[in-house]
VOGU-880787 format. One record per residue: residue number from 1; chain; z, y, x of N, C-alpha, C, O in turn. Coordinates in pm, 1 decimal. Layout:
N
num: NUM&cadena: A&npz: Z&npy: Y&npx: X&capz: Z&capy: Y&capx: X&cpz: Z&cpy: Y&cpx: X&opz: Z&opy: Y&opx: X
...
//
This chain:
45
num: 1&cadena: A&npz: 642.2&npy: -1903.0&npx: 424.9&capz: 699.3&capy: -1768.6&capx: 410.6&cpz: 767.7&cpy: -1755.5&cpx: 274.1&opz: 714.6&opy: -1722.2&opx: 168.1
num: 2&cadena: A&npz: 889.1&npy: -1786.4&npx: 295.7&capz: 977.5&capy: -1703.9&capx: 130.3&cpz: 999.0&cpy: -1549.5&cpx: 129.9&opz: 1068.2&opy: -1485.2&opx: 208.9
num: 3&cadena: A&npz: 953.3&npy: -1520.6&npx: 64.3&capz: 971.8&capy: -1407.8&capx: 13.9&cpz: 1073.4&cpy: -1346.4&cpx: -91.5&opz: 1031.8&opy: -1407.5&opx: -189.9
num: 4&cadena: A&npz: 1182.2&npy: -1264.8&npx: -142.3&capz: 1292.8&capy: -1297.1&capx: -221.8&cpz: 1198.8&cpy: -1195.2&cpx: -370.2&opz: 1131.5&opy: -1095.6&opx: -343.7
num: 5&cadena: A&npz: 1212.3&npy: -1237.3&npx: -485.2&capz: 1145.5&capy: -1208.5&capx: -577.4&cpz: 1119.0&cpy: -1031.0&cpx: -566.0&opz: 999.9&opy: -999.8&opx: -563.5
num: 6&cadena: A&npz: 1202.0&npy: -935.8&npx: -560.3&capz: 1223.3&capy: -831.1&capx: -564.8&cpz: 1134.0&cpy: -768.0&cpx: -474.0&opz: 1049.9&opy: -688.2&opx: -515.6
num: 7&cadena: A&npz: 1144.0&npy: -794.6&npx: -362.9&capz: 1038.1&capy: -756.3&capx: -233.9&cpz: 891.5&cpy: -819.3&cpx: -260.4&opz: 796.1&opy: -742.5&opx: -247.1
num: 8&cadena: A&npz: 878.7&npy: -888.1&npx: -279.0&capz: 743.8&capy: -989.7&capx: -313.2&cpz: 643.8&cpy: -873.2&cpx: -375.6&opz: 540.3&opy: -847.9&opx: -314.0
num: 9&cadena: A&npz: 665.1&npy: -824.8&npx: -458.9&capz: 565.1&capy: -755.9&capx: -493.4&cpz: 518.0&cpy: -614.7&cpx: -454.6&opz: 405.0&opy: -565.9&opx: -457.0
num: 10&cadena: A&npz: 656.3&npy: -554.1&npx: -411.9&capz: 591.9&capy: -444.2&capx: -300.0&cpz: 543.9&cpy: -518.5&cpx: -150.1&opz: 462.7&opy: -471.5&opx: -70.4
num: 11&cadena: A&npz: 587.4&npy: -593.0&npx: -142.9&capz: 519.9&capy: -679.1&capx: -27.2&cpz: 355.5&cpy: -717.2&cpx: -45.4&opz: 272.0&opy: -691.6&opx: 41.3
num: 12&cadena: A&npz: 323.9&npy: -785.4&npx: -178.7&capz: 174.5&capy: -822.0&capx: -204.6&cpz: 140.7&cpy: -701.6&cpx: -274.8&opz: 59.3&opy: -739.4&opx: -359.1
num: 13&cadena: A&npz: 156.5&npy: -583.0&npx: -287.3&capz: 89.9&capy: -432.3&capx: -287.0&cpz: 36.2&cpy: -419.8&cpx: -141.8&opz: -79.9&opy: -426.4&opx: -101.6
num: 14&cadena: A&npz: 155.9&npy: -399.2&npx: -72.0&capz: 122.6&capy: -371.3&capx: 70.3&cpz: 24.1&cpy: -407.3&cpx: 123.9&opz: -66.1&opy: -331.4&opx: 159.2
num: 15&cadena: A&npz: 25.5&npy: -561.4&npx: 142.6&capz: -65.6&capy: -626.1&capx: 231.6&cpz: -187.9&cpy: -584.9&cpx: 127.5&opz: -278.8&opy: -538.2&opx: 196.1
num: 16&cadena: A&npz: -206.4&npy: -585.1&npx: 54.5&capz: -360.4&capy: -517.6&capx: -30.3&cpz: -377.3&cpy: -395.9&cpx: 25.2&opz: -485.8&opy: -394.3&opx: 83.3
num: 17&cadena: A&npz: -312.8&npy: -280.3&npx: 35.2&capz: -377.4&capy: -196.1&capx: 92.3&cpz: -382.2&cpy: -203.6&cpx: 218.8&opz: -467.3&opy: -126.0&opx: 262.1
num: 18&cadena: A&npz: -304.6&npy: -289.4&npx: 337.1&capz: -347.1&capy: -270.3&capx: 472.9&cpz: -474.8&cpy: -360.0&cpx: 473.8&opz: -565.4&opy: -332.9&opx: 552.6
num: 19&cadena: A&npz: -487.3&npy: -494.5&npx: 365.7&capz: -610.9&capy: -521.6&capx: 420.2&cpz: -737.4&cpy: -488.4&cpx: 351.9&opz: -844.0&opy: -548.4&opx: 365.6
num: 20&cadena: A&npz: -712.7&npy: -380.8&npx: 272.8&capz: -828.5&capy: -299.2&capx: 237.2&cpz: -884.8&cpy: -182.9&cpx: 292.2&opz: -999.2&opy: -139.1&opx: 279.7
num: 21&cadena: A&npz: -756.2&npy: -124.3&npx: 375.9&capz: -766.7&capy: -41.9&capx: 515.0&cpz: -835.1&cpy: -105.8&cpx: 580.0&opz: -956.0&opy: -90.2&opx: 562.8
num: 22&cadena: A&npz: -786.6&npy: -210.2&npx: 687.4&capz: -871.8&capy: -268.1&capx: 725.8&cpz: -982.4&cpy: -365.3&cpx: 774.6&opz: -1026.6&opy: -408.2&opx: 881.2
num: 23&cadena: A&npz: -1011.2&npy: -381.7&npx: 599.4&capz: -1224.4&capy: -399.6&capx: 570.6&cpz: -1271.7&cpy: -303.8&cpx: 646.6&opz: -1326.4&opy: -317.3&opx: 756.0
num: 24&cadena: A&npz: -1239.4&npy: -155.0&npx: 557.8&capz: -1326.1&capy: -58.7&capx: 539.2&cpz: -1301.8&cpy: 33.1&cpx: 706.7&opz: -1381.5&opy: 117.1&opx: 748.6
num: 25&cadena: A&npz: -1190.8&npy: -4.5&npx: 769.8&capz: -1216.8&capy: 43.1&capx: 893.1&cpz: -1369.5&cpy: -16.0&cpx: 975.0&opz: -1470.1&opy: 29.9&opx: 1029.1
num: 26&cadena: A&npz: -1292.9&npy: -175.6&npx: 933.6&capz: -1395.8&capy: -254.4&capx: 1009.1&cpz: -1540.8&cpy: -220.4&cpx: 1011.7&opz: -1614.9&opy: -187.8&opx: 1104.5
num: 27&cadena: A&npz: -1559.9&npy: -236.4&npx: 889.1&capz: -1664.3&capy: -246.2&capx: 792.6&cpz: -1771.5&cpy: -79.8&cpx: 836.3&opz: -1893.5&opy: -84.5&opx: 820.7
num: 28&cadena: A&npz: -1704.2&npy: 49.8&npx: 887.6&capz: -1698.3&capy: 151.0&capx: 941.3&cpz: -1758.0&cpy: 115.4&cpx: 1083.8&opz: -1872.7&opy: 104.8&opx: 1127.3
num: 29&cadena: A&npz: -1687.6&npy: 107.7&npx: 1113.9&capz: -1732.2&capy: 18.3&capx: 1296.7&cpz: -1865.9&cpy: -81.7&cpx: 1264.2&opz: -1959.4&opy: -81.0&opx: 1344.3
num: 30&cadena: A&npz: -1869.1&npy: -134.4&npx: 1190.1&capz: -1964.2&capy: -223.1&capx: 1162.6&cpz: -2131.6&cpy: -153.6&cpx: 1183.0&opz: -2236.6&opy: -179.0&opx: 1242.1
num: 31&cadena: A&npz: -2061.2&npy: -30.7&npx: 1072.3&capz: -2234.1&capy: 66.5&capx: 1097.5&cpz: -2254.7&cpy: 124.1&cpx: 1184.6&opz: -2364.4&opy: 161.4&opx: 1226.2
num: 32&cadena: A&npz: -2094.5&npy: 151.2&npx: 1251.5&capz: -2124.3&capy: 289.0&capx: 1342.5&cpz: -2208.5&cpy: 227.6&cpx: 1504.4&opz: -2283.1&opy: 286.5&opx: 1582.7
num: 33&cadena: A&npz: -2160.2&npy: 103.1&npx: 1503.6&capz: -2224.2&capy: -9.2&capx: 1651.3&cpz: -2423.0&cpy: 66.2&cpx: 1621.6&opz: -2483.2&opy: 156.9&opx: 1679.0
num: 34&cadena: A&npz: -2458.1&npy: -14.5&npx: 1524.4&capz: -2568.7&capy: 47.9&capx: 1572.6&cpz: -2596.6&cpy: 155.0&cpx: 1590.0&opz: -2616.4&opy: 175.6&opx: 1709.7
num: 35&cadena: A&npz: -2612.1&npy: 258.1&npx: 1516.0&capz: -2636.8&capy: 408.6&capx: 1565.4&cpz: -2570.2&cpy: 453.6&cpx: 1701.8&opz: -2632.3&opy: 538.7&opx: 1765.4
num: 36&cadena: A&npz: -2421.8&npy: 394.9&npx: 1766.9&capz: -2406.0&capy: 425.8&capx: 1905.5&cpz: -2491.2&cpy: 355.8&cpx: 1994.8&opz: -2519.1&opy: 400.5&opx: 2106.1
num: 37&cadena: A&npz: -2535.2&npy: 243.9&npx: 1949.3&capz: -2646.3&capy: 135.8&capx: 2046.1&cpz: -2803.2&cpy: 241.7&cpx: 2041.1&opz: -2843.2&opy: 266.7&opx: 2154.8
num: 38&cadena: A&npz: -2863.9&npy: 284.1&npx: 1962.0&capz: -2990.6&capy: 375.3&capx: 1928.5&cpz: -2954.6&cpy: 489.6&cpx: 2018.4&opz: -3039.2&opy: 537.0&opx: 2094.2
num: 39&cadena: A&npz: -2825.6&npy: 538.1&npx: 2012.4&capz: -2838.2&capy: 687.1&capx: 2081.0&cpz: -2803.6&cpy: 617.9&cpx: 2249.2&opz: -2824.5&opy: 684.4&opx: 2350.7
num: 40&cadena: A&npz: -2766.2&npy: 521.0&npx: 2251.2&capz: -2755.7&capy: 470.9&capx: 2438.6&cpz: -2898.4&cpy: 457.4&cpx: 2461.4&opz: -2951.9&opy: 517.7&opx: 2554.5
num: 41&cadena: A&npz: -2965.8&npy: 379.9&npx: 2380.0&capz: -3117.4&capy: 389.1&capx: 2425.0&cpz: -3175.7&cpy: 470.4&cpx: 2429.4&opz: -3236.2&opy: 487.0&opx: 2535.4
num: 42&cadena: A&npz: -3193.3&npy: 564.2&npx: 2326.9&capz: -3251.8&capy: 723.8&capx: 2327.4&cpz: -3242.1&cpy: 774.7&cpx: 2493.9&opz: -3337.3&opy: 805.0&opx: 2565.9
num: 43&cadena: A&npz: -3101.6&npy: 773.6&npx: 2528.1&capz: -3031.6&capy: 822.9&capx: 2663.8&cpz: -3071.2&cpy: 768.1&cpx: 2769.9&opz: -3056.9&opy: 822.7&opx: 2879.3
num: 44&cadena: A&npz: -3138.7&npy: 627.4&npx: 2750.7&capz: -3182.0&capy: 564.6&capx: 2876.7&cpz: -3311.4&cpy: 572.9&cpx: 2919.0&opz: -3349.3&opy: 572.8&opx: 3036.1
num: 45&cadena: A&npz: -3394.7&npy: 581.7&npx: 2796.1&capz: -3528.1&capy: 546.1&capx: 2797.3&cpz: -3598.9&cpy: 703.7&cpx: 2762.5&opz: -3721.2&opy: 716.0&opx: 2754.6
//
């Protein structure tokens, strides 16, 4: 991937915040799995 000097660095800004978006989406989903798994069981049992 070339990148032309000028763009390059709003380019490697960018990709830092989309992939710090999404960690913390992930990372979000990550906790939220269990507590939706606890309340399916609550519901079943």
């Amino acid at each position: 991937m070339k990148i032309r000097k000028e763009e390059s660095l709003t380019r490697a800004i960018y990709n830092e915040i989309r992939d710090s978006v999404i960690f913390s989406v992930f990372f979000q989903i990550i906790l939220w799995i269990p507590r939706l798994i606890l309340r399916v069981m609550k519901n079943l049992f």
